[in-house]
C-alpha positions as a printed Julia matrix, in Angstrom:
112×3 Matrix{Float64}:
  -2.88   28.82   -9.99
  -6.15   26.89  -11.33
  -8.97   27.06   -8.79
 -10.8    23.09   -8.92
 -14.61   22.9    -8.93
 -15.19   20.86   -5.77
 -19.29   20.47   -6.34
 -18.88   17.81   -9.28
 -16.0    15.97   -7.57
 -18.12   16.08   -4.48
 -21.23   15.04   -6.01
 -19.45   12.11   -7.67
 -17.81   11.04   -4.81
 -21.78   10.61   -2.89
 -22.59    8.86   -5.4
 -20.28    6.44   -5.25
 -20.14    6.4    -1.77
 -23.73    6.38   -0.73
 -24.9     4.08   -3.82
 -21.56    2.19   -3.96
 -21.97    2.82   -8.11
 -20.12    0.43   -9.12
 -19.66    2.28  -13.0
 -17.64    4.93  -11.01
 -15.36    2.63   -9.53
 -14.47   -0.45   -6.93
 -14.13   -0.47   -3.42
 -11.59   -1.97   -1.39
 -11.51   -3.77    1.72
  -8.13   -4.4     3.59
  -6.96   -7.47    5.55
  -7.08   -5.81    8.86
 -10.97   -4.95    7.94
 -11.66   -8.46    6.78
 -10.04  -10.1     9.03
 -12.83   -8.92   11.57
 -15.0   -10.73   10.28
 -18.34  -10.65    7.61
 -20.41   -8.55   10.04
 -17.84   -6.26   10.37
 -17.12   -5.39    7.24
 -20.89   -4.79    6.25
 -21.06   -2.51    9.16
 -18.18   -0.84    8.11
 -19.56   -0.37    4.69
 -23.12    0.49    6.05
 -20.72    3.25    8.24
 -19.22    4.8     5.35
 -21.93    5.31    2.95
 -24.13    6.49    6.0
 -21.34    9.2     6.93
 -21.98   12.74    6.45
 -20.13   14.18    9.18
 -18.18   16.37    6.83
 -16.31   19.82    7.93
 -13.13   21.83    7.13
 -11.34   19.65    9.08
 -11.86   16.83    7.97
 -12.61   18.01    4.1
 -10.79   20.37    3.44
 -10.8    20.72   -0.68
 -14.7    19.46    0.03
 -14.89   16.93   -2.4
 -15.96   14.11    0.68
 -13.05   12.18   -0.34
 -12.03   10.64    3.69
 -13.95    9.72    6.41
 -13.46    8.52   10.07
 -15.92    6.32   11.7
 -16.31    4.26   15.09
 -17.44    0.31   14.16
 -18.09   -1.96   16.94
 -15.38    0.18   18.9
 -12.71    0.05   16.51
 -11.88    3.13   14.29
 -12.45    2.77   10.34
 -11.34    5.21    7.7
 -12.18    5.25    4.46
 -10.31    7.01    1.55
 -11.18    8.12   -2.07
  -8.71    8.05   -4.75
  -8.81    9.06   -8.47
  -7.38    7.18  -11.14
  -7.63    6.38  -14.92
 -10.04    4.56  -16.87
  -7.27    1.96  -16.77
  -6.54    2.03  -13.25
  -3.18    2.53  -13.49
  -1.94    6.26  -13.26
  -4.2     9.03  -11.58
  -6.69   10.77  -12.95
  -6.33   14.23  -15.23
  -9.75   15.08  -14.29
 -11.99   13.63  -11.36
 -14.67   15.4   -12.32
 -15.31   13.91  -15.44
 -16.38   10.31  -15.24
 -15.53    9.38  -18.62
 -11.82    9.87  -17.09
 -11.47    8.68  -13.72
 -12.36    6.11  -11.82
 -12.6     5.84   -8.06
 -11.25    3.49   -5.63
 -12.93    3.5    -2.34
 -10.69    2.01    0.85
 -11.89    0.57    3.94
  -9.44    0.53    6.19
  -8.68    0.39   10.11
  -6.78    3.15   11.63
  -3.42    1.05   12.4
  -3.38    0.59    8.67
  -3.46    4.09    7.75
């Protein structure tokens, strides 16, 4: 069995997250975020790339890939997946920008 570097993933995955780099990827929004409302979302998103409330429960392959936070009351998540360049299969490497590309979803908890 292959053991994965987390620490590049991870670093990556700040990155994104905190700077919302936009060559590393997009980030999604759903309806039931959205439908809350503009100042909603941008606390949402100002929730997310402010959360560092990461442990072994809720990261367990530490790569800071999921998130829970608390937005005007309502529970938010927010998810990290890896896929191609092309955006259509997943990624063979996450580490490796030049191969993967990250989509970042908002999302309430019901629509988990």
């Amino acid at each position: 069995m292959t053991t994965i570097d987390a620490a590049p993933i991870r670093t990556l995955n700040d990155r994104f997250r905190k700077d919302m780099d936009v060559s590393l990827g997009r980030w999604v929004i759903t309806r039931g975020v959205n439908d809350k409302g503009a100042l909603f979302v941008q606390r949402a998103c100002r929730a997310v790339r402010e959360f560092d409330q990461f442990n072994n429960g809720n990261d367990p392959h530490r790569e800071h890939d999921f998130g829970r936070v608390t937005v005007d009351g309502e529970t938010v998540l927010w998810k990290i997946d890896y896929y191609d360049p092309a955006f259509e299969f997943g990624s063979e490497d996450p580490s490796d920008p030049s191969k993967c590309r990250r989509v970042l979803t908002v999302m309430l908890a019901e629509e988990f």
